[in-house]
C-alpha positions as CSV (number, residue, x, y, z in Angstrom):
1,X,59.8,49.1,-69.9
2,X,57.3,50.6,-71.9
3,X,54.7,48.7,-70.4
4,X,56.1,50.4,-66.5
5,X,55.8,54.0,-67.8
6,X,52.5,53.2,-69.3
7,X,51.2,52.1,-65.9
8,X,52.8,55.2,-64.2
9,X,50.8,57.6,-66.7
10,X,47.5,56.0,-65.5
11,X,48.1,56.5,-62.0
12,X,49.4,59.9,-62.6
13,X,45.8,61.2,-64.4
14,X,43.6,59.2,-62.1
15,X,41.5,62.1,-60.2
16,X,42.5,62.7,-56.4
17,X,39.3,61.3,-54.9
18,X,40.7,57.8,-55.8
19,X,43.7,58.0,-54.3
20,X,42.0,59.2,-51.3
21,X,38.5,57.9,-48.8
22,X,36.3,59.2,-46.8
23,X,35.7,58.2,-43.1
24,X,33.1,58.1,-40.9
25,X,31.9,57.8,-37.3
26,X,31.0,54.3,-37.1
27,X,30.7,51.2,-34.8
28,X,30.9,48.5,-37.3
29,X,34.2,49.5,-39.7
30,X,32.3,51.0,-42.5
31,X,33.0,54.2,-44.0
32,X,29.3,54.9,-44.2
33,X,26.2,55.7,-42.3
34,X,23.1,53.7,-42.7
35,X,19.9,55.6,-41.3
36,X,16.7,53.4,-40.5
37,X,13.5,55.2,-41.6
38,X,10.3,55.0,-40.2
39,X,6.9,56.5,-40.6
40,X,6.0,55.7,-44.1
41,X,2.9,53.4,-44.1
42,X,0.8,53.8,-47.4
43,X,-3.0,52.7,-47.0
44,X,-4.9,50.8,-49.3
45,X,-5.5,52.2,-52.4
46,X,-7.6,52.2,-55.8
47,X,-5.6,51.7,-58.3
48,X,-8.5,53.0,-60.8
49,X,-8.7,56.3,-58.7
50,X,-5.0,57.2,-59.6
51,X,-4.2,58.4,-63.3
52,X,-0.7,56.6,-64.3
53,X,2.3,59.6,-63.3
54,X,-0.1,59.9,-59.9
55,X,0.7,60.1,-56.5
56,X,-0.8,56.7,-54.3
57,X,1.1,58.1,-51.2
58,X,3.4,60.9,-49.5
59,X,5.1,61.5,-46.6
60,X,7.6,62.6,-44.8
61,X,9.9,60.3,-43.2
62,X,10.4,60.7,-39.8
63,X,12.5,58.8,-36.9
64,X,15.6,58.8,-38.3
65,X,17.8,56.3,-37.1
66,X,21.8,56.2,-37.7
67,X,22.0,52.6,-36.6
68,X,25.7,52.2,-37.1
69,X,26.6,55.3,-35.4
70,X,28.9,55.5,-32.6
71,X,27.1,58.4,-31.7
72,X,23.6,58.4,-32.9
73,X,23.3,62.2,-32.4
74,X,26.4,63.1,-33.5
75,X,27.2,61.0,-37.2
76,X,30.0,62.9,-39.0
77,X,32.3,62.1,-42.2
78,X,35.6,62.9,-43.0
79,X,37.5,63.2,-46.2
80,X,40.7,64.4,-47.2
81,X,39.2,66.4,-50.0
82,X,36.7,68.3,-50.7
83,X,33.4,67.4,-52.2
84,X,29.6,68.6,-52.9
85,X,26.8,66.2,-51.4
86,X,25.1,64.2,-54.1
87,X,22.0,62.4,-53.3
88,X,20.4,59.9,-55.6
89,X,17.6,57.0,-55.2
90,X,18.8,53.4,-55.9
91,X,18.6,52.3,-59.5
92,X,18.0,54.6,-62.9
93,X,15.6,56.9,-62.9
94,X,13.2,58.1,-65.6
95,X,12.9,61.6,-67.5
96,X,10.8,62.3,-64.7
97,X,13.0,61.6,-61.3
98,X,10.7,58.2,-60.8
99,X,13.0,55.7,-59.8
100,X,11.4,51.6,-60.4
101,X,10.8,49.6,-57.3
102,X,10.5,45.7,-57.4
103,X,6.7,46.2,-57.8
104,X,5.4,46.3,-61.1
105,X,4.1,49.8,-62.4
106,X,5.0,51.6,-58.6
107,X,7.9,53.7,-58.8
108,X,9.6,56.1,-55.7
109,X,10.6,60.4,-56.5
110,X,12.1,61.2,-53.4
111,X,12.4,64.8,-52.7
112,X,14.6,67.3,-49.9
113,X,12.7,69.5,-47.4
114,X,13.4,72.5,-50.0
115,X,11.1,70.9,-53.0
116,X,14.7,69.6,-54.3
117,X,13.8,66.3,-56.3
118,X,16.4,63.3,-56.5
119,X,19.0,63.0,-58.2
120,X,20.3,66.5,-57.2
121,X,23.9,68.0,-55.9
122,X,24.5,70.3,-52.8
123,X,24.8,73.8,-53.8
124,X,27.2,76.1,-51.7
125,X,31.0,75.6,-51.3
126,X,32.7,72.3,-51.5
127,X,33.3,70.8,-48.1
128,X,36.0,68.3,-46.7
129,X,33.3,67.5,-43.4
130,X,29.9,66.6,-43.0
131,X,28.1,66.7,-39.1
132,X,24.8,65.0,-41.0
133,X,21.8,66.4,-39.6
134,X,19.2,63.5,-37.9
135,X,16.7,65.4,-38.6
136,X,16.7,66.3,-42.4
137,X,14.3,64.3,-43.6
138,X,13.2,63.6,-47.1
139,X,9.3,63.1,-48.1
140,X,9.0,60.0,-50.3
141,X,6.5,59.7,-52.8
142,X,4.3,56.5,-54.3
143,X,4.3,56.8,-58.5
144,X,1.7,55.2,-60.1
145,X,3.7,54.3,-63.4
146,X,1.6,51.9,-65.1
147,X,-1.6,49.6,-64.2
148,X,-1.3,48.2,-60.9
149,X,-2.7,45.0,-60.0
150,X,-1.3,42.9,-56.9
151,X,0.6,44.1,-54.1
152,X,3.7,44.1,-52.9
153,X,6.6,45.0,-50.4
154,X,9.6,47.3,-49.9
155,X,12.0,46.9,-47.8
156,X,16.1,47.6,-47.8
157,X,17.9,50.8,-48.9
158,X,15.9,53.5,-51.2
159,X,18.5,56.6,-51.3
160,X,21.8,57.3,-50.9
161,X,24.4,60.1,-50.4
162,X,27.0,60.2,-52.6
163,X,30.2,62.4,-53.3
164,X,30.0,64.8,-56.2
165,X,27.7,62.5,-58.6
166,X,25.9,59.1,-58.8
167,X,29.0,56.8,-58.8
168,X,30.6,58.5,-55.8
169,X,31.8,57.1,-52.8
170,X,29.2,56.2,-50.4
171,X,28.7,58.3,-47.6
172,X,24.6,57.3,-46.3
173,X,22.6,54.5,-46.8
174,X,18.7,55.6,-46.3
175,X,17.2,52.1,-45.4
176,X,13.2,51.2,-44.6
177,X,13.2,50.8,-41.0
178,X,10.8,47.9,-41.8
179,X,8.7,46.3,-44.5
180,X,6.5,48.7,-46.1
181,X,3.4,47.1,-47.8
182,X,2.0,48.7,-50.7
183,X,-1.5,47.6,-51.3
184,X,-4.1,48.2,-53.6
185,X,-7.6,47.5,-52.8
186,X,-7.7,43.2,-53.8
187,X,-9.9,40.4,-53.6
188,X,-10.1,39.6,-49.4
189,X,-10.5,36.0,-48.4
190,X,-11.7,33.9,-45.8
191,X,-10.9,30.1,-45.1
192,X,-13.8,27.9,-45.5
193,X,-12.3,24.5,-44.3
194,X,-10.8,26.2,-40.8
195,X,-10.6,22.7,-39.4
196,X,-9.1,19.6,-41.6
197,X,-8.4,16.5,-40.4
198,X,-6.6,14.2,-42.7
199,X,-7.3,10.1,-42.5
200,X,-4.3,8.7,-43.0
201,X,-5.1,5.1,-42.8
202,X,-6.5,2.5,-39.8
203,X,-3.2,0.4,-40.0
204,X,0.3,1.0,-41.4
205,X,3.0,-1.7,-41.6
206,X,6.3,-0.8,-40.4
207,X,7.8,-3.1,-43.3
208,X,6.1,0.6,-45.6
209,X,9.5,2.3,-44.3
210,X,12.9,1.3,-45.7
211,X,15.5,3.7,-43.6
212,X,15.4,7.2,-41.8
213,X,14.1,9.7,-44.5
214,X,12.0,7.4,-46.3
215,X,8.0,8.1,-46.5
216,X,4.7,6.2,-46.6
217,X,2.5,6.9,-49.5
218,X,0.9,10.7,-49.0
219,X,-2.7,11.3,-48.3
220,X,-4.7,14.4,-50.4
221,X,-6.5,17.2,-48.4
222,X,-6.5,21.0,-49.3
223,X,-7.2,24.7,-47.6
224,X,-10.4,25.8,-48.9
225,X,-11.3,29.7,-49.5
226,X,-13.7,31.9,-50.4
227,X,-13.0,35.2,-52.0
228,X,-14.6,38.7,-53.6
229,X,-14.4,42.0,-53.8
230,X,-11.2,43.7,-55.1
231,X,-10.3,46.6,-57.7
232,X,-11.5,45.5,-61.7
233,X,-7.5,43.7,-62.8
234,X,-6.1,43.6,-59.4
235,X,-4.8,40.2,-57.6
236,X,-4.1,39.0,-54.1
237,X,-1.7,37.1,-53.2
238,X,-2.7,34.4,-50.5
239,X,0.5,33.1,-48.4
240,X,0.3,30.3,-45.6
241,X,2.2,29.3,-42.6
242,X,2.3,26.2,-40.6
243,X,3.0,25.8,-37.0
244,X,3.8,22.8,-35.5
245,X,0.9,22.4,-32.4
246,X,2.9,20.0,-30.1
247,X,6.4,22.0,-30.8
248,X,5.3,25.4,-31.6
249,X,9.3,26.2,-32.3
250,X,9.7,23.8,-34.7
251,X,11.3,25.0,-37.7
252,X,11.9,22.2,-39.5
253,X,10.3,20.1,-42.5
254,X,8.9,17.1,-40.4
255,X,5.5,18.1,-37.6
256,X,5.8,16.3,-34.5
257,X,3.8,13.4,-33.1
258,X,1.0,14.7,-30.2
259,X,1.4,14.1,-26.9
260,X,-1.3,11.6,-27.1
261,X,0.5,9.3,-29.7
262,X,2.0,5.8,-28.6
263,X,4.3,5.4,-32.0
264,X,8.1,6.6,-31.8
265,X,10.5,6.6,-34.6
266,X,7.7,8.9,-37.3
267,X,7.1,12.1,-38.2
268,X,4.9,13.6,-40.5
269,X,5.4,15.7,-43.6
270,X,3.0,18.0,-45.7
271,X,4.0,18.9,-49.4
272,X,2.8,21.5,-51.8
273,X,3.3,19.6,-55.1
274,X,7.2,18.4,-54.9
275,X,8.1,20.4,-51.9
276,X,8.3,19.5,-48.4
277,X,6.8,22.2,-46.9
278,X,8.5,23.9,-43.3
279,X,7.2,24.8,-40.3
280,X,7.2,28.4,-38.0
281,X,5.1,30.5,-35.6
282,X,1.7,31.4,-35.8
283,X,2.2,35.1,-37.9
284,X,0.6,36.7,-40.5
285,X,3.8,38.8,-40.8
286,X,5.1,39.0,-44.3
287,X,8.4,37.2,-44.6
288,X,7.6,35.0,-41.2
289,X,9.6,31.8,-40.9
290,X,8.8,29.7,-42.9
291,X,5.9,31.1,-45.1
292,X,5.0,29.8,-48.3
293,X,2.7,31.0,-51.1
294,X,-0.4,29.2,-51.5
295,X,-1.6,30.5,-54.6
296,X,-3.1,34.0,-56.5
297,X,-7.1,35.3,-56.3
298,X,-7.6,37.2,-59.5
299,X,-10.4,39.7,-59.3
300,X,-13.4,38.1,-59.9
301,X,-12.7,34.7,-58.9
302,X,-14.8,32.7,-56.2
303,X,-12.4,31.3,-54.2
304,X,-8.9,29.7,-53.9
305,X,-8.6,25.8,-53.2
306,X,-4.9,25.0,-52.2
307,X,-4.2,21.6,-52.7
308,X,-1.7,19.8,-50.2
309,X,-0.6,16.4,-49.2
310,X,0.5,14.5,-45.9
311,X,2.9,11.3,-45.3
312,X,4.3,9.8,-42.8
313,X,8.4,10.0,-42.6
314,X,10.7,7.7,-40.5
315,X,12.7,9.5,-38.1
316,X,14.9,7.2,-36.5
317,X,16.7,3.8,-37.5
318,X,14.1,1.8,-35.2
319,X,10.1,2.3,-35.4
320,X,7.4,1.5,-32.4
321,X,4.3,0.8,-33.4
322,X,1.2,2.1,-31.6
323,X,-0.8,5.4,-32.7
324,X,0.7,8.2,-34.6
325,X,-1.4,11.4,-34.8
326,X,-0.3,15.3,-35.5
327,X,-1.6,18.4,-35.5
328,X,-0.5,21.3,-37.5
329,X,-2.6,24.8,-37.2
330,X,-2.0,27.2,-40.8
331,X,-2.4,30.6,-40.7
332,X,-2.9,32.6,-43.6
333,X,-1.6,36.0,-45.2
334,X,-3.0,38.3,-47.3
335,X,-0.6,39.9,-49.4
């Protein structure tokens, strides 16, 4: 019995915003608006120009997107209390409104079109409805927090709105619209072996292969670059895709025979170390399908040699001999 009236007590002090939600205008069954921002795009930058607590970048975000919407123009929210509009960045900030980002020694102060800077709560009476405003937008600002020395990416949700304080229910999810690269000024590159062609033997028994999935013996080559320039401590990282030439939609981990191979039953396969490396299209575009990192150019250094290998693979129970060429093209990302 005593245990009952115990519960009872709890439920009886718990405050009246959890017993109670807020709604909102949406097409997907959330109870909260997630806005798509565009028009941030930081240049390159000199890390060694910027003092640590200085800006790299500003700006306004503009485009403002309630993607989940049912109405894009017309997003509102509706709780059966009242409540004061909290907006906050995502994670903990420092003493100085700076919140951290995943790249080392950049951090993100977001601040209102009155000079307000985040975390900060709506002044003015509490209200029960919100008709957001698609044009209120926020200017973000780059922190330099410490010495930074490769680049990096943002992407995903960077503020929020909240009721009353930080742990409130959600009510808007600011998002990137897209990837936003921050990149300080590091070593560039260029590929010194643009066209490799990899020997892989005169003859091959068939007798080699023991059963779909199993492999020759692998064959050495590598992707050869040369590289300078860069900030003094900086680092770029060098990231590689391969596309298969005869099926350029080919995702998967084995490259296709050419057209002008007579052998069935084989594929090829190119590792990096231990791993069987995949194939997708022909992008520089960070994330594409697919894309691998092919190693790190520290300031200073001459060049980059990313060592690969190539086998052959057996594809299906039964093998046809005859010739058994493949061509993979490898393009290369700078990030």
């Amino acid at each position: 019995m005593k245990k009952i009236k115990f519960v009872l007590f709890l439920s009886a002090v718990l405050p009246i915003h959890a017993l109670a939600a807020c709604t909102a205008t949406t097409n997907d069954g959330r109870d909260y608006f997630i806005v798509a921002v565009n028009g941030f795009n930081p240049p390159p930058f000199s890390p060694g120009d910027i003092p640590i607590g200085g800006i790299i970048y500003e700006a306004k975000a503009d485009a403002l997107t309630f993607t989940n919407a049912i109405n894009p123009w017309d997003p509102v929210t509706t709780c059966s209390f009242t409540f004061r509009r909290r907006i906050t960045g995502v994670g903990i900030p420092d003493a100085s409104k700076i919140y951290p980002t995943n790249i080392p020694n950049v951090g993100l102060r977001i601040i209102s079109p009155l000079g307000e800077v985040a975390p900060f709560t709506s002044t003015g009476l509490p209200i029960a409805q919100v008709y957001w405003n698609i044009y209120y937008a926020p200017k973000i600002q780059l922190i330099k927090t410490g010495n930074v020395t490769e680049s990096g990416v943002l992407s995903g949700a960077y503020a929020n709105y909240r009721v009353d304080n930080d742990a409130g229910q959600l009510l808007v999810e600011y998002r990137f619209a897209a990837p936003v690269l921050v990149t300080p000024k590091v070593p560039s590159c260029t590929v010194t072996t643009p066209r490799i062609q990899v020997p892989m033997g005169e003859t091959m028994a068939s007798t080699v292969f023991t059963g779909v999935g199993s492999s020759a013996p692998s064959r050495s080559f590598g992707i050869d670059l040369s590289c300078s320039g860069g900030d003094r401590g900086t680092t770029a990282k060098v990231y590689v895709t391969l596309t298969d030439a005869t099926n350029p939609g080919n995702t998967s981990t084995t490259l296709s025979l050419s057209k002008d191979s007579t052998a069935t039953g084989v594929g090829l396969q190119i590792l990096k170390g231990d791993d069987v490396l995949g194939y997708g299209p022909a992008s520089s575009a960070i994330g594409n399908t697919n894309q691998w990192l092919g190693g790190s150019v520290a300031q200073g250094a001459a060049g980059l040699s990313i060592a690969l290998r190539a086998r052959y693979v057996q594809t299906s129970p039964r093998i046809k001999s005859g010739t058994a060429n493949a061509i993979a093209n490898f393009t290369m990302s700078y990030q």
